[in-house]
C-alpha positions in Angstrom: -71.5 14.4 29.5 -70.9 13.7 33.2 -74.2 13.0 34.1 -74.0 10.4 31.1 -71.2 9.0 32.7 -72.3 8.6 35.8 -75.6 7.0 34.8 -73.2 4.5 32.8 -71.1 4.1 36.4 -74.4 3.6 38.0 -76.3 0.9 35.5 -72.8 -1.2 35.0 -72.6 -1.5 38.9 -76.2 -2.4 39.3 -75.7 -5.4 36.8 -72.9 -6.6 38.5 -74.2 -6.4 42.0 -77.7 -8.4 40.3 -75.6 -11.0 38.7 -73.4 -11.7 41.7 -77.0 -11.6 43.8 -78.1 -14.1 41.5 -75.1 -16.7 42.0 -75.0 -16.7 45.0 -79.3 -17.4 45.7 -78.1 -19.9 43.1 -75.3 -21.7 44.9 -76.9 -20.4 49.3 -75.9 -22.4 51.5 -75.1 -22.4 55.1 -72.5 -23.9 57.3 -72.3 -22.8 60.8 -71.1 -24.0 63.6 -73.8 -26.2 64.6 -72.9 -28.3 61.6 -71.5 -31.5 62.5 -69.7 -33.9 60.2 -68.0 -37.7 60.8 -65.4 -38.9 59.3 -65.3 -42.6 58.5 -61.5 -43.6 58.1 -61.2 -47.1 55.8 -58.3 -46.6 55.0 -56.2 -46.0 51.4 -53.4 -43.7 50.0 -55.6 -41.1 51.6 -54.6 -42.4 55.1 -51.3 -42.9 54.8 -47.9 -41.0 56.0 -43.7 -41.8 54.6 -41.9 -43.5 57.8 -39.0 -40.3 58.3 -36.5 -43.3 58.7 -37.5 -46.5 56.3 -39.6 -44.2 53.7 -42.3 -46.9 53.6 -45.7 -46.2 53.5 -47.4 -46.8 56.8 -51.5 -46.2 57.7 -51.8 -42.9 60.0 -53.2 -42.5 63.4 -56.0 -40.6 64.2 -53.2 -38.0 65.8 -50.7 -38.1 62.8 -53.6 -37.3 61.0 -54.6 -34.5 62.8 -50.8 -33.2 62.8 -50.9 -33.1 59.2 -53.8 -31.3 58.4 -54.5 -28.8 61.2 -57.0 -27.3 59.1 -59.9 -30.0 60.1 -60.0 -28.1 63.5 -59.4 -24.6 62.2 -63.2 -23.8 60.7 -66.8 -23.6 62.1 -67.4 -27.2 61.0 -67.5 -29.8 64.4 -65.2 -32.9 63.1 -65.0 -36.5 64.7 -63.6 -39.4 63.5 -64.0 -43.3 63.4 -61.6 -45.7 61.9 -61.9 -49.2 60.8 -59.4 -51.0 63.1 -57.2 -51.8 61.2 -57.4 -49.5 58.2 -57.8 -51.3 55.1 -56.4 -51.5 51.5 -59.4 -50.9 49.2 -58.2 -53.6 47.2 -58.9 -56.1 50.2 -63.0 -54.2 50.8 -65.5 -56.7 50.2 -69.6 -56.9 51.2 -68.8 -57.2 54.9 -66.9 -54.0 54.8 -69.7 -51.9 53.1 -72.4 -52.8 55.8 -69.7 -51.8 58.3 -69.1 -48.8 56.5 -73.3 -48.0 55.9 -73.5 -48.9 59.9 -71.6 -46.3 60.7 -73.4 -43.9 59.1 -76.6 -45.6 60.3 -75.8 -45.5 63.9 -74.3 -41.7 63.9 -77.3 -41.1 61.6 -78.9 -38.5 63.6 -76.0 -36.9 65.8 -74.7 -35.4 62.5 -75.4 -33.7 59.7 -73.4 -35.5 56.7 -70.7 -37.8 56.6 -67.5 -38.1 54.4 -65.7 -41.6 53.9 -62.4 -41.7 53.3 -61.2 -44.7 50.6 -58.4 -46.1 48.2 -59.3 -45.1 45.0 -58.7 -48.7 43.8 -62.8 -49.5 44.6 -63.6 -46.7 45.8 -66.7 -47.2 42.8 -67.9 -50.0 44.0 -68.4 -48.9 47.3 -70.0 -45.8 46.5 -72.5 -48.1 44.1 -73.5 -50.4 47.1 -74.1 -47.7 49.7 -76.4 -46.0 47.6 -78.2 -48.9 47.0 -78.2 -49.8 50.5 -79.6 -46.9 51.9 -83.0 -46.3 51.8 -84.6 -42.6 52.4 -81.3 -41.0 52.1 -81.7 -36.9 53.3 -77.9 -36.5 54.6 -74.6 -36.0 52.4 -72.4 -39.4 52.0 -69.4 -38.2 50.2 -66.6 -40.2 49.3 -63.2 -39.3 49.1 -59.4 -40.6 48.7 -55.8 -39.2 47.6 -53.3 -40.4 44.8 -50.5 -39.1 47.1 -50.5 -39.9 51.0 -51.3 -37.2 53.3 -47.9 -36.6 54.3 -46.6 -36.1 50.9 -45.3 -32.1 49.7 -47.6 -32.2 46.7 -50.6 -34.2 48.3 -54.0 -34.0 46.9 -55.0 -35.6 50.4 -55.9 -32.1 52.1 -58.2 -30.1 48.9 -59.9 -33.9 48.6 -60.7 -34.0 52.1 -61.4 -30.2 52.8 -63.5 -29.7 50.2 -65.5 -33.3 50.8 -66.5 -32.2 54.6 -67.8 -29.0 52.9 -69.9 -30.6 50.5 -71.2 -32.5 53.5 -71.8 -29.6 56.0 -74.3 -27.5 52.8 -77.3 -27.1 53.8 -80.0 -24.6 52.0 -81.7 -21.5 54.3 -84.8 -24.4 54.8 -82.7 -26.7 56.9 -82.3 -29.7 53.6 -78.9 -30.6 52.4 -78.0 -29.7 49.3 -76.4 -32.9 48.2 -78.3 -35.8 50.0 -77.0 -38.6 47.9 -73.9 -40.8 48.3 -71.2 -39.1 46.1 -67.3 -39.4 44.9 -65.2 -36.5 45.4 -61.8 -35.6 43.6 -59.6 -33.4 42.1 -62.6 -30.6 42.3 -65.6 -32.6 40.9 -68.4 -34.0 42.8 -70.0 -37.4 41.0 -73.0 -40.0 41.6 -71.2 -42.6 43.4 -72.8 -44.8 41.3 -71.9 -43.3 38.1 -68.6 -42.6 39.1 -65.6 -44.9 37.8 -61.5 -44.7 38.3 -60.0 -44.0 34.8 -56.6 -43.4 35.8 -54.3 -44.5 38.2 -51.8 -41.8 38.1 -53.5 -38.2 37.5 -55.0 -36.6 40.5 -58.2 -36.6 38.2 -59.1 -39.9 38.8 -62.2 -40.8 38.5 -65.2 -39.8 35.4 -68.9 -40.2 35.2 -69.2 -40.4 31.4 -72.9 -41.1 31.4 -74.0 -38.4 33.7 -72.7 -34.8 34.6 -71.0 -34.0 37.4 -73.2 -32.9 40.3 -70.8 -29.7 41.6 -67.6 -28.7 40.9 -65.4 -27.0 43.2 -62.8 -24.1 42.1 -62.6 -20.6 44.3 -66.5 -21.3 45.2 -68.2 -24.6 44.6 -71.3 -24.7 42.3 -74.0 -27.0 42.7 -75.8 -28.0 39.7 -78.6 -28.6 41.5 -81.4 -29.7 38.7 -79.1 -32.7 38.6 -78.9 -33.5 42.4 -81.1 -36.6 43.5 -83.5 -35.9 46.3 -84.8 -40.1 47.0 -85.4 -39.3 50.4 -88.1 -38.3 52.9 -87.6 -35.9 56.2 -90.2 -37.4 57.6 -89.4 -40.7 57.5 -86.1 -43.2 59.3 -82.8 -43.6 57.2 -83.3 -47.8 56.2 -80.3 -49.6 55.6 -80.6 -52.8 53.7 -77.3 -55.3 54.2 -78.1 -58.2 52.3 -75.5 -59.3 49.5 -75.4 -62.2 47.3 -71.9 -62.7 46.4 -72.4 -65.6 44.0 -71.9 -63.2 40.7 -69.7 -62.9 37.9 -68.2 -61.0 35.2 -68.6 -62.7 31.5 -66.5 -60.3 29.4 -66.5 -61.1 25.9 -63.8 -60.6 22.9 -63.2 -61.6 19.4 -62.8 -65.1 19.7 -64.1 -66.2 22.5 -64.6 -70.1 23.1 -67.8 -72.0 24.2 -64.8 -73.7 27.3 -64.7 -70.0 28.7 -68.3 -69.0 28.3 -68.9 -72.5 29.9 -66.2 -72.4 32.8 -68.2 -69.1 34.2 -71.7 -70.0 33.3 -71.3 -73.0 34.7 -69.9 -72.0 38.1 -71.8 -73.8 41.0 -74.7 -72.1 42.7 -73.9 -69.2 40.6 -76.9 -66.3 40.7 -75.9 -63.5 38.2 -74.0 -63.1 35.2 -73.0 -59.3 34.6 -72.3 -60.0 30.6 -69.7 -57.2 28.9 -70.8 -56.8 25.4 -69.0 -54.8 22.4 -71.0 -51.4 21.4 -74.7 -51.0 22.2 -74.9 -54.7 23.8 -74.0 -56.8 20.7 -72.2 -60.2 21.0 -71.2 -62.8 18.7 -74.0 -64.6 16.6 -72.7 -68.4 17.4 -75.4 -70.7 18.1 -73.3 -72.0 20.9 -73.0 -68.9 22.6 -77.0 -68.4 22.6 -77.9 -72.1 23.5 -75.3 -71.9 27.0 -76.7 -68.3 27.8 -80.2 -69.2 27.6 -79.6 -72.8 29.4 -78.3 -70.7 32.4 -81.4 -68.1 32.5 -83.2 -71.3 32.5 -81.6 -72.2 35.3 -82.5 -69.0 37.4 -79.3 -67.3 36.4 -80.0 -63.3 36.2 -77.9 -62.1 33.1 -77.2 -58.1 32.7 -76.2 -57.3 29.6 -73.8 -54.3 30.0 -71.5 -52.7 27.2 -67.7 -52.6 27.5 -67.5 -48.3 26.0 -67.1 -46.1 29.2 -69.4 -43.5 27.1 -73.3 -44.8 25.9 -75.8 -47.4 26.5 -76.7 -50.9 25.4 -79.7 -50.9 22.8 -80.9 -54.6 22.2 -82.4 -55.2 19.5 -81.1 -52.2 17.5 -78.2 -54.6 15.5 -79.4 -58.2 14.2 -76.3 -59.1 16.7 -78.1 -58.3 19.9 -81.6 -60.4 19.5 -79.8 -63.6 20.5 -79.5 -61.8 23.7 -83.3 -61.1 24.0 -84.2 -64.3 22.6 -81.7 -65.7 25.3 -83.7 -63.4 28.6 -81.0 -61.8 28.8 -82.0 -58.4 30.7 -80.6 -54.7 29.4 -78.6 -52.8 31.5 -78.6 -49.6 29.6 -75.9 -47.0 30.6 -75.3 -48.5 33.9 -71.5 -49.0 35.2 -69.9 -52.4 35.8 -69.2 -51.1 39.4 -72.8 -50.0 40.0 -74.6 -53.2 38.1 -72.4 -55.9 39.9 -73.2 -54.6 43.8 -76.9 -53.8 42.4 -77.2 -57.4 41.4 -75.4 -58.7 44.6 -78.0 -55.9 46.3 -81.0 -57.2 45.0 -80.3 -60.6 44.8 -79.5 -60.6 48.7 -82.7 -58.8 49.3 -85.2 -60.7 47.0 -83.7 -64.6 46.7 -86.3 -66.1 46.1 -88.3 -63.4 43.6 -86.0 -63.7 40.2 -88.5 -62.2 38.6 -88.4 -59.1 40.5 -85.1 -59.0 40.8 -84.7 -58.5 37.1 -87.0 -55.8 37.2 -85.8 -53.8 39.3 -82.1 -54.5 38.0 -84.1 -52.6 34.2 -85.2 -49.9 36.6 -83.4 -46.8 38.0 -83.3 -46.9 41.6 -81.0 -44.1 42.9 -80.3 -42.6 39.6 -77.7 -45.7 38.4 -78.9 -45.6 34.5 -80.6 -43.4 32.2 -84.0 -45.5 30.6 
């Protein structure tokens, strides 16, 4: 009976020690002390500290910073920092800001090994979207990351946000490749797509959701990779390429039960304007007026790049599938499948600041997945 029970003993410890063997050739990854990562400092809750005499909100200094969490310095990971001057609200980030941003990264490109950008949450999306789309042969971690609570707060999500970010972009496999080498939001223990990530609540430390595709890791006592979701677009042996070009001239066209031809008309009709990102209710369908087809397909005629993208967080626009949508097709107006606003608008201002002149291109790249934006 002994020897029974020892063989028991003996087989239950084998199975453990094989499953734990099998997580971990699951999640390997190295981080030594030859990893190096920057931090980009924009700016955001994330960056700020309480004034010990006013109680206002003021941005941090690289050496406040520092003070408050010790724990950059404490591991084998080399840290450096760069700040905008002056940090910035992300509600006041615009097209100028993200080609500083993806310059950063481009000019420290190959003195580090990944590169975390700290954000306000506000748009922290949209910035996520147009880096991704900016950079071209991506092989390095770009991780986002922000705080709903300023660093110097007790209860501050500031520190696990930012810890856990420069981890995510310091893991590398055993063959030298990083394991995430895609522009990414981190919060509240989940790693997204930066351009399927969008903010869904302004008060929870969980604030941000990719509803049209899973997370890529999420992060608890060990972090686990779900790597056969992980985009690889790049090539080691060729340059990081970082495209600037924005075409500002877009708009939003949101529509809702009742809308009038005056509204539809005031943003069709905008001067020199080049895309139209349309909201639409369910799978892409819009109201059947003949008014409403007539000014959409005057302005395609015009050269006008119209993405027709639904208003539910959760599925994807289906033209064609309800007798509601063909006015939209008949119209040119192009699908944008499961695509977020944040991602479609800075792919259009993308793609129409890097082919003006080739509509026709433009709107077929805007129906294709570039850097894993929408499910076809």
């Amino acid at each position: 009976m002994q020897r029974k029970s020892n063989f028991y003993a003996f087989c239950l410890s084998m199975c453990i020690f094989l499953c734990n063997f099998a997580a971990l050739l699951g999640s390997q990854y190295i981080v030594t002390m030859s990893r190096k990562v920057l931090l980009i400092f924009t700016g955001g809750t994330i960056s700020m500290v309480r004034d010990t005499e006013t109680g206002a909100l003021h941005p941090a200094d690289m050496q406040t910073f520092k003070t408050y969490v010790p724990e950059l310095f404490a591991g084998d990971i080399h840290i450096d920092m760069i700040p905008f001057e002056p940090l910035l609200d992300s509600s006041d980030l615009n097209p100028d800001n993200w080609r500083e941003m993806a310059q950063m990264v481009e000019q420290n490109y190959d003195a580090y090994d990944g590169f975390v950008i700290l954000h306000g949450t506000d748009t922290m999306a949209y910035s996520a979207s147009a880096l991704s789309f900016m950079f071209d042969n991506l092989c390095k971690p770009v991780v986002f990351t922000g705080s709903q609570l300023p660093v110097g707060v007790l209860r501050s999500d500031a520190k696990e946000n930012l810890l856990t970010a420069i981890e995510i972009a310091a893991a590398y496999d055993t063959n030298g490749e990083a394991i995430v080498p895609e522009v990414t939001v981190y919060m509240d223990g989940e790693l997204y797509r930066g351009n399927r990530a969008t903010k869904r609540n302004a008060e929870h430390f969980s604030a941000f959701n990719s509803y049209n595709y899973p997370a890529l890791a999420r992060a608890g006592v060990h972090i686990t990779y779900n790597r056969q979701l992980i985009g690889h677009y790049g090539n080691l042996s060729r340059p990081l390429n970082v495209m600037t070009k924005f075409d500002t001239r877009v708009a939003i066209l949101k529509l809702f039960p009742g809308i009038t031809e005056a509204v539809v008309a005031a943003v069709l009709d905008i001067p020199d304007l080049r895309g139209v990102v349309l909201e639409t209710f369910g799978s892409g369908n819009a109201p059947t007026h003949d008014w409403l087809y007539e000014r959409l397909h005057a302005a395609v005629e015009r050269g006008v790049v119209i993405v027709n993208k639904t208003q539910c967080n959760t599925g994807s626009v289906s033209m064609g599938q309800y007798a509601v949508s063909l006015n939209l097709l008949k119209a040119g107006v192009v699908s944008g499948y499961d695509i977020t606003t944040e991602a479609l608008l800075t792919k259009m201002m993308h793609l129409l600041g890097e082919y003006p002149n080739d509509i026709e291109l433009v709107k077929k790249l805007l129906a294709k997945s570039l850097c894993g934006e929408l499910t076809i």
